[in-house]
mmCIF file of the protein (N, C-alpha, C, O) and its ligand, coordinates in Angstrom:
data_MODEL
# 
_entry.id   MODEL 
# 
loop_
_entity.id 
_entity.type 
_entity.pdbx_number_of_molecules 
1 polymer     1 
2 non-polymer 1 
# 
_entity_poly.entity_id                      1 
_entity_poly.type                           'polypeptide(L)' 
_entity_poly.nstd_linkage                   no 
_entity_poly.nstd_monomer                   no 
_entity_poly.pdbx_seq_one_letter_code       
;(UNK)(UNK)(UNK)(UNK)(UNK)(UNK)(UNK)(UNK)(UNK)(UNK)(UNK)(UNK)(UNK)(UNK)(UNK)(UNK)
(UNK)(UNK)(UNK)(UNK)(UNK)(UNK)(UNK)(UNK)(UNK)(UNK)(UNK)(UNK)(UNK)(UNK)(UNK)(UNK)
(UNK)(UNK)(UNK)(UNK)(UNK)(UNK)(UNK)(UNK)(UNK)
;
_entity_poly.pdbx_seq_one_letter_code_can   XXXXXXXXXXXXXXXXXXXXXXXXXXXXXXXXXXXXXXXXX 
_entity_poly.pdbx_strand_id                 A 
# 
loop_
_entity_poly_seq.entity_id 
_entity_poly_seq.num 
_entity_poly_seq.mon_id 
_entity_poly_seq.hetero 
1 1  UNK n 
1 2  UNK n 
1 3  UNK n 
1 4  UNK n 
1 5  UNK n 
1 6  UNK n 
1 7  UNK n 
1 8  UNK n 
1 9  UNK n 
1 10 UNK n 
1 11 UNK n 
1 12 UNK n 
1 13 UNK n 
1 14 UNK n 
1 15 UNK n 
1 16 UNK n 
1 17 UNK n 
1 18 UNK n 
1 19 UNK n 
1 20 UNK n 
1 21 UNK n 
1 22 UNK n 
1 23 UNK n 
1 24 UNK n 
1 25 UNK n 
1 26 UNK n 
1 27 UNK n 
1 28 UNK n 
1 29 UNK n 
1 30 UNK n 
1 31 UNK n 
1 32 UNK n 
1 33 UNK n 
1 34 UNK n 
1 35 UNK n 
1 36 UNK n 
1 37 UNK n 
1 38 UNK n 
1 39 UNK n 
1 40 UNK n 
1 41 UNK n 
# 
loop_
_struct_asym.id 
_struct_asym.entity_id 
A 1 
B 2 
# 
loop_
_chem_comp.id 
_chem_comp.type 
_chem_comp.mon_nstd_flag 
FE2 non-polymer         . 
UNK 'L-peptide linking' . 
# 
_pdbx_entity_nonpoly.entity_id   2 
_pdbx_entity_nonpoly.name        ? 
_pdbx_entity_nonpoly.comp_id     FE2 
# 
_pdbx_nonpoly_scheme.asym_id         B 
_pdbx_nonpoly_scheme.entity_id       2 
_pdbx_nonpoly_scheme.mon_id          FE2 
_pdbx_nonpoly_scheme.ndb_seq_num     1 
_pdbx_nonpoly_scheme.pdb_seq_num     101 
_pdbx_nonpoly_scheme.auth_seq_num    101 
_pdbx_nonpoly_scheme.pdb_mon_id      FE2 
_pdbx_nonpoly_scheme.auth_mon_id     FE2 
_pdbx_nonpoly_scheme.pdb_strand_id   A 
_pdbx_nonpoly_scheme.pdb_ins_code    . 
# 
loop_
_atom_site.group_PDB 
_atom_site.id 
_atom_site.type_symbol 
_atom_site.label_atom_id 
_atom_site.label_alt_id 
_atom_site.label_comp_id 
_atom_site.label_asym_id 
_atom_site.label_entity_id 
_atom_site.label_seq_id 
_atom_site.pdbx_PDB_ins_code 
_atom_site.Cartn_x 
_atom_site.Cartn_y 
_atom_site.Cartn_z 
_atom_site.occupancy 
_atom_site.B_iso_or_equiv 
_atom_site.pdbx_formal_charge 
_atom_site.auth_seq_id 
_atom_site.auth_comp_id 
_atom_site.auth_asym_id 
_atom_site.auth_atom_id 
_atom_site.pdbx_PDB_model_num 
ATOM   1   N  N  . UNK A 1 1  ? 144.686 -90.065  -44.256 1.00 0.00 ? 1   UNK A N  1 
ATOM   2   C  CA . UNK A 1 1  ? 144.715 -90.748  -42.966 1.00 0.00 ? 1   UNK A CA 1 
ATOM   3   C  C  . UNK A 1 1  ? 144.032 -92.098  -43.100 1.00 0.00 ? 1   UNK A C  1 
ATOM   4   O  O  . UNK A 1 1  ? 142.989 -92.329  -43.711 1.00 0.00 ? 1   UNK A O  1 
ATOM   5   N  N  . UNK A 1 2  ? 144.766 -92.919  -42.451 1.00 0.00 ? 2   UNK A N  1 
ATOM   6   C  CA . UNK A 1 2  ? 143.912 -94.582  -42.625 1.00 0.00 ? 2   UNK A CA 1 
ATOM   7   C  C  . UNK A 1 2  ? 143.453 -94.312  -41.655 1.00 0.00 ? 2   UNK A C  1 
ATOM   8   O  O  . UNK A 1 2  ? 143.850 -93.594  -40.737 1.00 0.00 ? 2   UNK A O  1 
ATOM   9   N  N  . UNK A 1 3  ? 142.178 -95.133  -41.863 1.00 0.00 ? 3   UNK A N  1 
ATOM   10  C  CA . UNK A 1 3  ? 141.285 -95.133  -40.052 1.00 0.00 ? 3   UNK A CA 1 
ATOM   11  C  C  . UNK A 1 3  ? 141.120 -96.910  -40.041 1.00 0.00 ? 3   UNK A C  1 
ATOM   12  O  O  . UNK A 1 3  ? 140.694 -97.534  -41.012 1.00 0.00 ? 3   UNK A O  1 
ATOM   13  N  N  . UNK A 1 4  ? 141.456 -97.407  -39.024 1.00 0.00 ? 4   UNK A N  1 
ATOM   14  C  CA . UNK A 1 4  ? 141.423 -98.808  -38.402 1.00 0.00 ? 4   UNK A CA 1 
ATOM   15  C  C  . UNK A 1 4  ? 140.481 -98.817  -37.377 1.00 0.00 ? 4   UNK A C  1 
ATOM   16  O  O  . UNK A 1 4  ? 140.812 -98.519  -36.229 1.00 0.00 ? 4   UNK A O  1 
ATOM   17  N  N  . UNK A 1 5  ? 138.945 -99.236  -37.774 1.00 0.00 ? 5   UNK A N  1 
ATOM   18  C  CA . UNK A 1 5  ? 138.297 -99.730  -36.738 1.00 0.00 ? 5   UNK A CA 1 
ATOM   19  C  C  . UNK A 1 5  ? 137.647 -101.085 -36.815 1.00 0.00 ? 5   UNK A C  1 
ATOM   20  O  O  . UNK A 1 5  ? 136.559 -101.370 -36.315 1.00 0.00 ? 5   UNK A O  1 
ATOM   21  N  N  . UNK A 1 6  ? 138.295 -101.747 -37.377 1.00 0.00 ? 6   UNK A N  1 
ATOM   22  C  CA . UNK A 1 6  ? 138.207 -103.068 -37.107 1.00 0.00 ? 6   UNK A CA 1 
ATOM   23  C  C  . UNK A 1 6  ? 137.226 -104.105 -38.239 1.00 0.00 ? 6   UNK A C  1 
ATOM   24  O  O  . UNK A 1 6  ? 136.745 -105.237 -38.197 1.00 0.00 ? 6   UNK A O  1 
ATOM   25  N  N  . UNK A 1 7  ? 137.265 -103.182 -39.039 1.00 0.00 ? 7   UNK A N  1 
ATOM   26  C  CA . UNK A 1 7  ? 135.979 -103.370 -40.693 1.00 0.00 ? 7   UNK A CA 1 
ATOM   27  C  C  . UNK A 1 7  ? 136.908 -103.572 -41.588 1.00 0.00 ? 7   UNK A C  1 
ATOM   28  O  O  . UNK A 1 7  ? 137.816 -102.750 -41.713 1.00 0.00 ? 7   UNK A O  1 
ATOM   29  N  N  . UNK A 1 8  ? 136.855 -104.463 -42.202 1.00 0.00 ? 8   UNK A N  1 
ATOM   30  C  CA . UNK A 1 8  ? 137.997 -104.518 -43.643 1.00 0.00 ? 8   UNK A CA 1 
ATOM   31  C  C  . UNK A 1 8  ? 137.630 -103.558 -44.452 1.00 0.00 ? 8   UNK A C  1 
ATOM   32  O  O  . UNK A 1 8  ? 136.492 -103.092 -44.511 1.00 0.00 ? 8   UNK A O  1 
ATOM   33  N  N  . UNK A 1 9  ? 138.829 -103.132 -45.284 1.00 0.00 ? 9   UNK A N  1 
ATOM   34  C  CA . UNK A 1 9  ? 138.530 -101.692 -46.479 1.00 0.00 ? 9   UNK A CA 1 
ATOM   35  C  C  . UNK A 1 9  ? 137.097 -101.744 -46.872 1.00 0.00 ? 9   UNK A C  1 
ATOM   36  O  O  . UNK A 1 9  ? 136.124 -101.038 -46.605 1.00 0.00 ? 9   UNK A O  1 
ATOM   37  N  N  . UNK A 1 10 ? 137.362 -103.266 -47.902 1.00 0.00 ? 10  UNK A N  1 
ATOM   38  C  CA . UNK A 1 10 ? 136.386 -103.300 -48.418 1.00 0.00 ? 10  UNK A CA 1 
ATOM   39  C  C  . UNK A 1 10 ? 134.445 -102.689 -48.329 1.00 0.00 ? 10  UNK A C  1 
ATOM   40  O  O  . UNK A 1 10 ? 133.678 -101.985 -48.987 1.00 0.00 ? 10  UNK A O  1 
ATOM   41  N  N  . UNK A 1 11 ? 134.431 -103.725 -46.772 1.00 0.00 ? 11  UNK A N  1 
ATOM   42  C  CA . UNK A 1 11 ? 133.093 -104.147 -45.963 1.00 0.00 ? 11  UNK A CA 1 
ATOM   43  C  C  . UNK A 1 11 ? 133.189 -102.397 -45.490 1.00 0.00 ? 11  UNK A C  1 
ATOM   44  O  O  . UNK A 1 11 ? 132.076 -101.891 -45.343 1.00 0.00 ? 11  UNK A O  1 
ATOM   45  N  N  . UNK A 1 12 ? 134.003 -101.756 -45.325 1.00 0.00 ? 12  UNK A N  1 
ATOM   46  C  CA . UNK A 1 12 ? 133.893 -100.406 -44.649 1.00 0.00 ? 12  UNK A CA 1 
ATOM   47  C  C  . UNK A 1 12 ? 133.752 -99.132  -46.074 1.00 0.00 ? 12  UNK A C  1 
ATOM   48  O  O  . UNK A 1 12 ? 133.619 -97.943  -45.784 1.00 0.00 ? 12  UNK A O  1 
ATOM   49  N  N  . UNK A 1 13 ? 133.792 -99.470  -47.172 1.00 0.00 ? 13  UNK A N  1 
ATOM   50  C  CA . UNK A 1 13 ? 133.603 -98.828  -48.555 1.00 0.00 ? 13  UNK A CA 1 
ATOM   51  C  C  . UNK A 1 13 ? 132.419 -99.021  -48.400 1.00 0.00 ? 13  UNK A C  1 
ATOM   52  O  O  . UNK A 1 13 ? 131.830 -97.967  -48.161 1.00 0.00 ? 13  UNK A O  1 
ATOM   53  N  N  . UNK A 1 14 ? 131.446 -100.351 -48.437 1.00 0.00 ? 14  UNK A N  1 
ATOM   54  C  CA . UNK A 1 14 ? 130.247 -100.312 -48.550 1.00 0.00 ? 14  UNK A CA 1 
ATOM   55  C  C  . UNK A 1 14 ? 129.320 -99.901  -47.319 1.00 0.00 ? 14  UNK A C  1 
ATOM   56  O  O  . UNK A 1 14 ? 128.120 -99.644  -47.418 1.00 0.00 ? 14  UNK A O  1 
ATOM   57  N  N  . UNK A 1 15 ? 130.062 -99.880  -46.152 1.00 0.00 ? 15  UNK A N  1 
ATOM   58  C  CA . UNK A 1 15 ? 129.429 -99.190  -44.959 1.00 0.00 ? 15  UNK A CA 1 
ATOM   59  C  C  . UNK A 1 15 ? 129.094 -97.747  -44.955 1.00 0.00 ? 15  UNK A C  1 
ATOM   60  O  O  . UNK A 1 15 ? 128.162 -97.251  -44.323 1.00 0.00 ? 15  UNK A O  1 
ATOM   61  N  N  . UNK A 1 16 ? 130.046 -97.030  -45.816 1.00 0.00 ? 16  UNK A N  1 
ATOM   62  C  CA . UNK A 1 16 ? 130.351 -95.854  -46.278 1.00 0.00 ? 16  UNK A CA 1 
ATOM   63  C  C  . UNK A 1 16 ? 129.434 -95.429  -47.071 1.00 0.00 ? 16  UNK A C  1 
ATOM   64  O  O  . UNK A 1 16 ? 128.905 -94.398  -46.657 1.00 0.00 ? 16  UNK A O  1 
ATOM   65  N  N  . UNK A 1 17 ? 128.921 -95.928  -48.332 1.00 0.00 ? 17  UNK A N  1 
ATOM   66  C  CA . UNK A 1 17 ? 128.042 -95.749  -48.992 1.00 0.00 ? 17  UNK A CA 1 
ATOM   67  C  C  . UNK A 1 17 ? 126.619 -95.473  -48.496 1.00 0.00 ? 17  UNK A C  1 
ATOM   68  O  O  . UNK A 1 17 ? 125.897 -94.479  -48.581 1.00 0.00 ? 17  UNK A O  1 
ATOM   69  N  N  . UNK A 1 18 ? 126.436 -96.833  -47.882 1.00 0.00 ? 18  UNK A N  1 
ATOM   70  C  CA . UNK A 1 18 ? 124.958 -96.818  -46.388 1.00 0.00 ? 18  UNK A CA 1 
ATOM   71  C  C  . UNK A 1 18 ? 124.905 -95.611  -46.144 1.00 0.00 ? 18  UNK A C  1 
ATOM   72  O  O  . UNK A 1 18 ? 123.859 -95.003  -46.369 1.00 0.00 ? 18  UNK A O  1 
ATOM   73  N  N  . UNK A 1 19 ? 125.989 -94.986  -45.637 1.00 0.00 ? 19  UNK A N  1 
ATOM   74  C  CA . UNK A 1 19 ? 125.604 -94.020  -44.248 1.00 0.00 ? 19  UNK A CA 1 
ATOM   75  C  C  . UNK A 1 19 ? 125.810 -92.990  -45.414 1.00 0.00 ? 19  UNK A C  1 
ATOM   76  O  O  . UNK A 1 19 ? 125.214 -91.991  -45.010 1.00 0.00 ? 19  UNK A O  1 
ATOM   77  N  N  . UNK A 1 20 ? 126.338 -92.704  -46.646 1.00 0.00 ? 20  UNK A N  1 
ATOM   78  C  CA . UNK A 1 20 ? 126.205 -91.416  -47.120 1.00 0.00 ? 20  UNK A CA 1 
ATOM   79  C  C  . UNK A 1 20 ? 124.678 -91.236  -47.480 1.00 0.00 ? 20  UNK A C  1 
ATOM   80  O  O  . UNK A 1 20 ? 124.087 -90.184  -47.238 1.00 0.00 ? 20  UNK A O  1 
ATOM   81  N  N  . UNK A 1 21 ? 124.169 -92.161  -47.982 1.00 0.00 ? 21  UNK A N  1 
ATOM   82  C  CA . UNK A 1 21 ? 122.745 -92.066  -48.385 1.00 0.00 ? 21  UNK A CA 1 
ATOM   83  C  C  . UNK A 1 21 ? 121.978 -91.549  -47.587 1.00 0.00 ? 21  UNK A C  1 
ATOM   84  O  O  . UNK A 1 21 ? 121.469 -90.435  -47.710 1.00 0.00 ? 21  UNK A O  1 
ATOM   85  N  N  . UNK A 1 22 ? 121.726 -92.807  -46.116 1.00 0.00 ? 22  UNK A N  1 
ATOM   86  C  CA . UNK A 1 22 ? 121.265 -92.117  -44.958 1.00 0.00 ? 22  UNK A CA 1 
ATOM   87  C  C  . UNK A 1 22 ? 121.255 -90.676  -44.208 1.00 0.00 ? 22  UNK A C  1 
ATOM   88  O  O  . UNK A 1 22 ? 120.252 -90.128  -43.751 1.00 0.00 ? 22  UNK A O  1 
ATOM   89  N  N  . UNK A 1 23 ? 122.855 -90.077  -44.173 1.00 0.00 ? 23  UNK A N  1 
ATOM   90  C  CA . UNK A 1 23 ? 122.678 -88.703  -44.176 1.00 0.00 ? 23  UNK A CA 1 
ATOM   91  C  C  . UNK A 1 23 ? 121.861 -87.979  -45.104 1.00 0.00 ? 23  UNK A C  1 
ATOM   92  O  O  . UNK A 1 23 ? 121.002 -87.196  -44.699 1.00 0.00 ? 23  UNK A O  1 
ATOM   93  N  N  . UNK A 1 24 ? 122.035 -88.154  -46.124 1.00 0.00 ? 24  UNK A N  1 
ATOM   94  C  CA . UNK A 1 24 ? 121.271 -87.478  -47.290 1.00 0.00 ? 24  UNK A CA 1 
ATOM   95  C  C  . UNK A 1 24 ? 120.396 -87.628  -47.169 1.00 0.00 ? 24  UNK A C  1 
ATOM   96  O  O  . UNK A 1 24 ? 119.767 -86.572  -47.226 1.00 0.00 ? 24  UNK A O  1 
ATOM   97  N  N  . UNK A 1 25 ? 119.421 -89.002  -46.886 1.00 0.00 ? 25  UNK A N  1 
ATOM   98  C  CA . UNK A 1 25 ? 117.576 -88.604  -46.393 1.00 0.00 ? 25  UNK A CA 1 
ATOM   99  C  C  . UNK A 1 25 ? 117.482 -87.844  -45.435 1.00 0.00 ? 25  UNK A C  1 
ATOM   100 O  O  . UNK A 1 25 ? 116.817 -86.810  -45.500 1.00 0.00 ? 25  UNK A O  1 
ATOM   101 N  N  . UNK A 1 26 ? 118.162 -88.235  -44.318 1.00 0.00 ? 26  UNK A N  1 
ATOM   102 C  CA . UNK A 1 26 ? 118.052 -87.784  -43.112 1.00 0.00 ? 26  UNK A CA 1 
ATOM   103 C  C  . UNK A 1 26 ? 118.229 -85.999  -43.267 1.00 0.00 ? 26  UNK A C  1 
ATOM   104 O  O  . UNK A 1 26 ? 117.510 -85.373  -42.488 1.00 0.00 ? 26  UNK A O  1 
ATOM   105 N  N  . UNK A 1 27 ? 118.937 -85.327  -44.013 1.00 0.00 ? 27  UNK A N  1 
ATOM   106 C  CA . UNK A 1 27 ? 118.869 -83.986  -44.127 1.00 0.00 ? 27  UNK A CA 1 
ATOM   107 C  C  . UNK A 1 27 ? 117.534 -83.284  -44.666 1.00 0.00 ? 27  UNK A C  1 
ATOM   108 O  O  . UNK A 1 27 ? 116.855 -82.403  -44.139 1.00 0.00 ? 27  UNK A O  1 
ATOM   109 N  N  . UNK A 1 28 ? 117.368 -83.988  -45.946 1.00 0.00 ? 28  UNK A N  1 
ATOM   110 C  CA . UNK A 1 28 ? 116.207 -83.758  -47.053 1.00 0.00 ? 28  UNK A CA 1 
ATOM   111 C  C  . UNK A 1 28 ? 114.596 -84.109  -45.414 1.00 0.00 ? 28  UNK A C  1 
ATOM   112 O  O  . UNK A 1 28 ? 113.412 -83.772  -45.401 1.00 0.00 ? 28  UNK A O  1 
ATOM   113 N  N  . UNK A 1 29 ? 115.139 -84.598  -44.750 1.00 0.00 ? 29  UNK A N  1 
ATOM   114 C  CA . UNK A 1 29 ? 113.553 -85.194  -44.067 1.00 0.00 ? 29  UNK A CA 1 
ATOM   115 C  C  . UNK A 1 29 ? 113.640 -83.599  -42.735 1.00 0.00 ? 29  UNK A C  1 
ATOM   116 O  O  . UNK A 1 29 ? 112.771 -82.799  -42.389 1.00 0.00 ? 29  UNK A O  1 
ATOM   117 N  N  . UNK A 1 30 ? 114.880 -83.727  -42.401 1.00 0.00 ? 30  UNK A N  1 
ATOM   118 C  CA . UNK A 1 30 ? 115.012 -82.696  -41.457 1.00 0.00 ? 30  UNK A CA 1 
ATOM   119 C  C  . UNK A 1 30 ? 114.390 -81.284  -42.139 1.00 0.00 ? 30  UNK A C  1 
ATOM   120 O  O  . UNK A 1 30 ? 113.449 -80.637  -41.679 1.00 0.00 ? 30  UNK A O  1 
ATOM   121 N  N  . UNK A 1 31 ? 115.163 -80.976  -43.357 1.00 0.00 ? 31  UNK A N  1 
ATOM   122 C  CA . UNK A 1 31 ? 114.582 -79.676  -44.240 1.00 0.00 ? 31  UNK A CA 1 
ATOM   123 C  C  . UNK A 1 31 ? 113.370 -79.846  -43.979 1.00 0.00 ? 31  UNK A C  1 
ATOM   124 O  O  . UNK A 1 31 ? 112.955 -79.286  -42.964 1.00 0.00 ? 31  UNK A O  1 
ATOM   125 N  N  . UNK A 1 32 ? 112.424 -80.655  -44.785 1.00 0.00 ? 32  UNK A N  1 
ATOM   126 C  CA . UNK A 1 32 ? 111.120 -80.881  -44.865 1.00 0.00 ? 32  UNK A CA 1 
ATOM   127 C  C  . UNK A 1 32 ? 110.429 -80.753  -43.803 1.00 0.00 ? 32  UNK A C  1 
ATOM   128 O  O  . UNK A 1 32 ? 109.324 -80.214  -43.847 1.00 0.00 ? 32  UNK A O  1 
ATOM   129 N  N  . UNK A 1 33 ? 111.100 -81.353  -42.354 1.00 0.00 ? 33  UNK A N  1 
ATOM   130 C  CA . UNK A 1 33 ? 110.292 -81.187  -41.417 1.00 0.00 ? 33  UNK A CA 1 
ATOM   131 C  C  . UNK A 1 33 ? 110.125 -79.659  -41.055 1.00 0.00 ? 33  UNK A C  1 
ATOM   132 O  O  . UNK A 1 33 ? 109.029 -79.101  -41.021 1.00 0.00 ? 33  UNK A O  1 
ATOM   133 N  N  . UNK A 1 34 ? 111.654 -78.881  -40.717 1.00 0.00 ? 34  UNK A N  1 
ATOM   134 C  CA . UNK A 1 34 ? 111.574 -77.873  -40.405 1.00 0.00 ? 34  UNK A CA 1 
ATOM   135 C  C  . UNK A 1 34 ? 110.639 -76.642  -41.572 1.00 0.00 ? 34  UNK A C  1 
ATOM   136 O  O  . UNK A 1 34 ? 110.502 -75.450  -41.294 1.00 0.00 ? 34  UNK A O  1 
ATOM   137 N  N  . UNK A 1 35 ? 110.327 -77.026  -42.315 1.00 0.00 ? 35  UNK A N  1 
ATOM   138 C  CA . UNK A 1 35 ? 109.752 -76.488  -43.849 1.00 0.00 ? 35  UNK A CA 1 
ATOM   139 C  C  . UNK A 1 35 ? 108.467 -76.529  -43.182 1.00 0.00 ? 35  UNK A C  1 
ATOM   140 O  O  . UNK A 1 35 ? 107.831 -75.493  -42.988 1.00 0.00 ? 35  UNK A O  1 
ATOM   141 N  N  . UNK A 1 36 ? 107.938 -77.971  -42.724 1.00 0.00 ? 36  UNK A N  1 
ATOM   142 C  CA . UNK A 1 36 ? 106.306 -77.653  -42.202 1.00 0.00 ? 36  UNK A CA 1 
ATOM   143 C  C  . UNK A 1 36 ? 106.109 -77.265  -41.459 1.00 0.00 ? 36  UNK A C  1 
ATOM   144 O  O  . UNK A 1 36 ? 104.927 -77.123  -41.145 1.00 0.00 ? 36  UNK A O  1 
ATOM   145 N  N  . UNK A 1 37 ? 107.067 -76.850  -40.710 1.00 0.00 ? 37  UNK A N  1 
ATOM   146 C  CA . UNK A 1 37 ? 106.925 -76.235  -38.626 1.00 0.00 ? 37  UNK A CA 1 
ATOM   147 C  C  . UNK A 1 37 ? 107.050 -75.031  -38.723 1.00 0.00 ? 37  UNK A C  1 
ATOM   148 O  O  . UNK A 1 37 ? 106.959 -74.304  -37.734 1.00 0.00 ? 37  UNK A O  1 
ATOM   149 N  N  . UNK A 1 38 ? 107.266 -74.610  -39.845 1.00 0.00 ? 38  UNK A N  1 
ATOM   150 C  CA . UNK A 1 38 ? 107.532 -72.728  -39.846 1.00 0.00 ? 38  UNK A CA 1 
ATOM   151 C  C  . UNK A 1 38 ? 105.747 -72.742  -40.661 1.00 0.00 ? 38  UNK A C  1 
ATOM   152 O  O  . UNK A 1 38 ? 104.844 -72.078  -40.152 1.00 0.00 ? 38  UNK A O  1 
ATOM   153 N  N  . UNK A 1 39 ? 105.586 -73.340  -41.554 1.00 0.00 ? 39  UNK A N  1 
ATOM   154 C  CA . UNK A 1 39 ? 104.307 -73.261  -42.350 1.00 0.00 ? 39  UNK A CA 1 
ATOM   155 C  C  . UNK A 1 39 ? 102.580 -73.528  -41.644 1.00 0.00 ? 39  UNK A C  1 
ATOM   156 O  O  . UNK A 1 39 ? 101.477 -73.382  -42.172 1.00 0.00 ? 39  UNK A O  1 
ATOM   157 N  N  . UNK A 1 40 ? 103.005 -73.994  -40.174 1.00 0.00 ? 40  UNK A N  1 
ATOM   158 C  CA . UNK A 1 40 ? 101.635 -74.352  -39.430 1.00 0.00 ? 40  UNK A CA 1 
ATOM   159 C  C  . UNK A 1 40 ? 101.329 -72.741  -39.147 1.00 0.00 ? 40  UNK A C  1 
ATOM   160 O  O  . UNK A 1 40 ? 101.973 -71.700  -39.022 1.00 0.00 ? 40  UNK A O  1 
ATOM   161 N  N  . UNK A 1 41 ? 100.070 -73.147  -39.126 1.00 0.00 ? 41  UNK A N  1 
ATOM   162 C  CA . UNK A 1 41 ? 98.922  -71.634  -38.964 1.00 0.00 ? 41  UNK A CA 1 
ATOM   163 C  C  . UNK A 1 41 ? 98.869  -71.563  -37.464 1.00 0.00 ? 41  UNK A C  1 
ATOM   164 O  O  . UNK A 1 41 ? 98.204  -70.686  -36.912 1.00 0.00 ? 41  UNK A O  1 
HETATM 165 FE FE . FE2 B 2 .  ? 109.294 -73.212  -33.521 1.00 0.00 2 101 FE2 A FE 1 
# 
């Protein structure tokens, strides 16, 4: 499926990249958080 929102391929490949990373902290930080909230005394 092409998706057209108004980003050239290109500029939207590297937008793509951004936000895969970002998910990926953003999970690893969520784990972690939920990791210390079960571990408080
Ligand atoms: Fe809780």
């Amino acid at each position: 499926m092409k998706s057209n929102i108004g980003i050239e391929e290109k500029n939207r490949k590297a937008v793509v990249e951004h936000l895969k990373t970002l998910l990926a902290n953003e999970f690893v930080l969520n784990l972690k958080t939920r990791n210390a909230h079960w571990n408080v005394i």
